[in-house]
C-alpha positions as CSV (number, residue, x, y, z in Angstrom):
1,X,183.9,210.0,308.6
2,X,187.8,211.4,307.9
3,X,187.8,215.0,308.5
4,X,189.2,217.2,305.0
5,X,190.5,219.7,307.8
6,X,193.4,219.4,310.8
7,X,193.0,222.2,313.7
8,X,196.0,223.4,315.1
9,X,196.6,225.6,317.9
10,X,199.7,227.9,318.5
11,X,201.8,228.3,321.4
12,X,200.1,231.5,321.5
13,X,196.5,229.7,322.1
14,X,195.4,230.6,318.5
15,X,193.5,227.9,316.6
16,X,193.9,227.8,312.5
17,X,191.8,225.2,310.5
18,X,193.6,224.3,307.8
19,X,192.3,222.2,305.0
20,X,194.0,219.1,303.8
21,X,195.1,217.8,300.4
22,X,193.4,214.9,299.2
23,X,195.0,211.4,297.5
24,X,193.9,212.8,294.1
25,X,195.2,216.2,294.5
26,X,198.9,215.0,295.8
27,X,199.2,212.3,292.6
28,X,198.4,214.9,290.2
29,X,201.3,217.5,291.9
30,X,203.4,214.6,292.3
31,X,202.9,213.9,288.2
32,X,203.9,217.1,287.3
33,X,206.9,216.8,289.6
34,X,207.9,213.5,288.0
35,X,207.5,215.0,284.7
36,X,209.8,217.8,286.1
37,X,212.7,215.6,287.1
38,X,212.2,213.4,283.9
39,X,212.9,216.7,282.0
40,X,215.9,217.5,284.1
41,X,217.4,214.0,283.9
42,X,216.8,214.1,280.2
43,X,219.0,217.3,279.5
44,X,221.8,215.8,282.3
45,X,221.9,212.4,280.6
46,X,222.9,214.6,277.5
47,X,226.0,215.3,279.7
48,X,227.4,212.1,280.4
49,X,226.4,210.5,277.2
50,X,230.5,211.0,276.2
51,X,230.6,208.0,278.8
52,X,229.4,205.8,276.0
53,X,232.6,205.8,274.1
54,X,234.3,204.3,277.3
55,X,231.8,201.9,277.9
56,X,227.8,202.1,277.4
57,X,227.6,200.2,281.0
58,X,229.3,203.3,282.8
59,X,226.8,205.6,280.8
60,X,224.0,203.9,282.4
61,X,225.4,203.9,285.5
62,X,225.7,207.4,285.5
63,X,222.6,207.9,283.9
64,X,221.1,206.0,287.3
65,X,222.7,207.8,289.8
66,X,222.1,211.0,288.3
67,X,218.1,210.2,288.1
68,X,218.2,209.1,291.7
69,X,220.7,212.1,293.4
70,X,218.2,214.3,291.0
71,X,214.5,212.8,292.4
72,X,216.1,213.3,296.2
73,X,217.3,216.9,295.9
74,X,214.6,217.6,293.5
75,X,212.0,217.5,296.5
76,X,214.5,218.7,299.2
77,X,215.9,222.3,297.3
78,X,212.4,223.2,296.4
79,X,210.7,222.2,299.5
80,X,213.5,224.3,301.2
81,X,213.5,227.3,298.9
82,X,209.6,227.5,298.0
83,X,208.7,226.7,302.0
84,X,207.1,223.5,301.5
85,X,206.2,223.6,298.1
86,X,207.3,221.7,295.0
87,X,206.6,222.9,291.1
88,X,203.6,220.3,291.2
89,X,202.5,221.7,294.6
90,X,202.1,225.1,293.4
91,X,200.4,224.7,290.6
92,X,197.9,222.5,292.7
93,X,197.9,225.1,295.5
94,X,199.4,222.3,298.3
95,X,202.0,223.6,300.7
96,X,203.8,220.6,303.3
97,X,203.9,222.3,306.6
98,X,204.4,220.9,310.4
99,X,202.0,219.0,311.8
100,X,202.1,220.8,315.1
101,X,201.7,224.7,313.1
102,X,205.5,225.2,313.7
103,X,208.0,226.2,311.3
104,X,208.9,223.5,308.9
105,X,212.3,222.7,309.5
106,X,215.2,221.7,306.7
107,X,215.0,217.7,308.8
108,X,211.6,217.1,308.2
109,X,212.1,218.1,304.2
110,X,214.8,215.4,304.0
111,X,213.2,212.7,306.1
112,X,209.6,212.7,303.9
113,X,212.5,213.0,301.0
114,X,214.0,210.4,301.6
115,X,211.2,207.9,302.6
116,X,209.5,209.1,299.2
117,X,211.2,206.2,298.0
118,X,209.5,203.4,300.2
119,X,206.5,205.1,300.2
120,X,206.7,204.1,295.6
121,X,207.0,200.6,296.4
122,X,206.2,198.4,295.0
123,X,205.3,200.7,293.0
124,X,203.0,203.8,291.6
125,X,203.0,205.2,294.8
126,X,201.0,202.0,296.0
127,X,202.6,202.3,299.7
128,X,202.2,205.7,300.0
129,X,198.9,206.1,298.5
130,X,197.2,203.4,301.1
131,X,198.8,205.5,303.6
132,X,197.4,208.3,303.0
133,X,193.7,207.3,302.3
134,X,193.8,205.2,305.8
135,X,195.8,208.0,307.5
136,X,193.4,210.5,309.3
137,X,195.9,213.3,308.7
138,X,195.9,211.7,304.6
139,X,200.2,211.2,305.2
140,X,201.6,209.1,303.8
141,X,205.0,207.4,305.3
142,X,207.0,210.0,304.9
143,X,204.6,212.3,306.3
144,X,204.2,210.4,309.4
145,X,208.2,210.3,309.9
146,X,208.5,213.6,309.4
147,X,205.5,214.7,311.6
148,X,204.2,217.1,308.6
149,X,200.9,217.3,306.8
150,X,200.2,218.7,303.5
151,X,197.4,221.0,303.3
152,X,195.9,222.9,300.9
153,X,195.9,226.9,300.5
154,X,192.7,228.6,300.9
155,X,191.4,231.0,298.4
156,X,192.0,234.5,300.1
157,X,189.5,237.2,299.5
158,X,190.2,240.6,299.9
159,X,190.0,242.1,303.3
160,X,187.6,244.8,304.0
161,X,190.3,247.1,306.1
162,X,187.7,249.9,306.5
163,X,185.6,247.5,308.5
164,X,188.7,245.8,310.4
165,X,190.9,249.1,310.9
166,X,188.7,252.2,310.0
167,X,190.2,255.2,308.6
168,X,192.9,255.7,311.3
169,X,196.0,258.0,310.6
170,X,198.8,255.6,309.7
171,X,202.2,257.3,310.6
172,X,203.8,254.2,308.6
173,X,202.4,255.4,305.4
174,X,203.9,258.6,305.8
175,X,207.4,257.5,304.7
176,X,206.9,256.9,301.5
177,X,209.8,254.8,300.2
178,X,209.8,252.7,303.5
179,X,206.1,251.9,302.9
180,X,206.7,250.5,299.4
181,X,209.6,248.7,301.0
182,X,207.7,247.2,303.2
183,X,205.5,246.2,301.1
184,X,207.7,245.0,298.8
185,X,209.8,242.6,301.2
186,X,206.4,241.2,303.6
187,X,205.7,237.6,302.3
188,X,202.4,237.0,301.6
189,X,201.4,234.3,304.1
190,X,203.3,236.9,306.5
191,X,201.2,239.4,305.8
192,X,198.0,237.1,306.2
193,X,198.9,235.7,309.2
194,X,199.1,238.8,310.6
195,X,195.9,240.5,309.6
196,X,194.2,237.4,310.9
197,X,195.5,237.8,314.3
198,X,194.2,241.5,314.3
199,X,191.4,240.3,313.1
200,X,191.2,237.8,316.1
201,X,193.0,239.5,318.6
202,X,189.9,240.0,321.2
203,X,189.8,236.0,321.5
204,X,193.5,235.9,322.4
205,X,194.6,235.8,325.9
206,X,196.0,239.3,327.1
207,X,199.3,237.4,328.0
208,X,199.6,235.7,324.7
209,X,198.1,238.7,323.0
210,X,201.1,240.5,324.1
211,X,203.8,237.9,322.9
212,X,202.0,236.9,319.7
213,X,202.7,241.0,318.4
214,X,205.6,241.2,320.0
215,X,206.5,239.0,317.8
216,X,204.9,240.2,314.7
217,X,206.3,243.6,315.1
218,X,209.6,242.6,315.7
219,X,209.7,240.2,312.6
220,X,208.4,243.5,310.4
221,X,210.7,245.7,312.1
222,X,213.6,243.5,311.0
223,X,212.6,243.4,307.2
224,X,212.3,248.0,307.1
225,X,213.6,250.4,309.7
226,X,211.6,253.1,309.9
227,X,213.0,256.1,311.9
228,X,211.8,255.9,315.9
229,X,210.4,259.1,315.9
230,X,207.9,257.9,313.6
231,X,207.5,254.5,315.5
232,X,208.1,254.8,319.7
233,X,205.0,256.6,320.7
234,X,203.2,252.9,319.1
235,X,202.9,249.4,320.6
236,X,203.6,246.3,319.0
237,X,199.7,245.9,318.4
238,X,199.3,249.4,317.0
239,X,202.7,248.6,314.6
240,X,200.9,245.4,313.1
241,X,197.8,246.9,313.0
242,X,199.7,249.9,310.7
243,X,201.4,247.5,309.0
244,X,198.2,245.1,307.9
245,X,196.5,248.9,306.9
246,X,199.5,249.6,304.4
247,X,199.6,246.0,303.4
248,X,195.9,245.4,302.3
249,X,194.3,248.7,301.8
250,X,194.0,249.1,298.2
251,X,194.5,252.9,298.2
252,X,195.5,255.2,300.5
253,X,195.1,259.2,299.9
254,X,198.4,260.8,301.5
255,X,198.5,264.8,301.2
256,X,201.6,265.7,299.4
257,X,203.4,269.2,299.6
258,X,203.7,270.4,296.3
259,X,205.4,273.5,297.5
260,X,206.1,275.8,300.7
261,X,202.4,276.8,301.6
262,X,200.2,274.4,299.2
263,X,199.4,270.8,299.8
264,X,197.1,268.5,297.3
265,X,195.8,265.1,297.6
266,X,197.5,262.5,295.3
267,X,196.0,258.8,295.9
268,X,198.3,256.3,295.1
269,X,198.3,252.6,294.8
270,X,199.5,250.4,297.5
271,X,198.8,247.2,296.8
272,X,200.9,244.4,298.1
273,X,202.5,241.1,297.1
274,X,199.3,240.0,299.8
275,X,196.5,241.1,297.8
């Protein structure tokens, strides 16, 4: 029996189970792509339509390279910019990522691009599609060149940070407008990934424990600068874990000086591009 999931574990010795996209689910993104790039091509075939007047078989020569330069960089610029993810893909909830858990790079878009177009013959996706129901990993050609996979995203739920964090002082919070920047500019999946490795970070060898919010906190650190007197007496564990609290706890009470001598409570909302 072909398992719906792929496990892959991290240089780091972390193991995510990720669940994979089906035949069915991929045709229907890759419909709404098509109809996408039909819709594009229609409006630029408007352009060259002047061609006509010279000769109607240079319109339709332009017409065919223009649908065929459109279905390649159609994929490749919104794979690139959306981070593995097409229009289709995202309204289906698929993502493409590496096969191994690394970062997808810009080659592997272009590769599974460009085979896209052996993977049609001889046609309707037939290639590709008997690929991917045979495939363990459900690739198809392209997907196989490329060593990527194309999984689907898990529902998230909202984390209980009480139970994961408890009511800790956060010195992050304190700074106001660097908290909502932070918030603002922490990507989602970012922002998942790393409440999941505080919430897994007993099972993690110390060594790799060490490196794997080393380089979390670095990454965040790079995105807001808070001042170091707020940030140097905490490790890189105790900066993620900070950061996860201001990301994903729904409200936070901060006291607020009104004026010399009297302070009130004023609870805010800090909810996050994650939630």
């Amino acid at each position: 029996m072909r398992a719906e999931i792929v496990l892959i574990r991290t240089p780091e010795g972390i193991e995510f189970a990720l669940p994979l996209a089906g035949p069915f689910s991929r045709m229907l993104a890759f419909a709404v792509d098509f109809a996408a790039i039909v819709a594009a091509g229609t409006l630029l075939a408007r352009l060259v339509a002047p061609l006509e007047l010279i000769s109607a078989d240079a319109e339709q020569t332009a017409i065919t390279i223009l649908y065929f330069a459109l279905s390649l960089l159609y994929g490749i610029l919104t794979e690139w910019l959306w981070r593995g993810q097409t229009i289709g893909k995202r309204l289906l909830g698929l993502r493409v990522v590496d096969a191994s858990g690394l970062r997808l790079k810009p080659s592997q878009i272009v590769i599974r691009n460009l085979l896209r177009f052996i993977d049609l013959l001889p046609g309707l996706y037939l290639a590709g599609g008997v690929c991917c129901v045979l495939s363990a990993r459900r690739q198809r050609l392209g997907d196989i060149a490329a060593s990527t996979i194309v999984i689907r995203i898990p529902e998230r739920t909202e984390p209980d940070v009480d139970r994961i964090l408890g009511r800790k002082f956060n010195s992050l919070a304190e700074v106001r407008h660097l908290a909502a920047r932070l918030r603002q500019k922490v990507p989602a999946d970012v922002a998942h990934l790393c409440l999941e490795a505080i919430m897994r970070r007993d099972e993690i060898q110390p060594a790799a424990r060490l490196a794997l919010f080393r380089e979390f906190a670095g990454y965040l650190k790079t995105l807001v600068s808070y001042p170091a007197d707020i940030v140097e007496q905490l490790t890189d564990e105790q900066y993620v874990a900070s950061a996860v609290d201001l990301l994903f706890r729904r409200v936070n009470t901060i006291a607020i000086k009104a004026n010399p001598g009297h302070a009130h409570s004023s609870t805010i909302d800090t909810r996050s591009s994650a939630d």
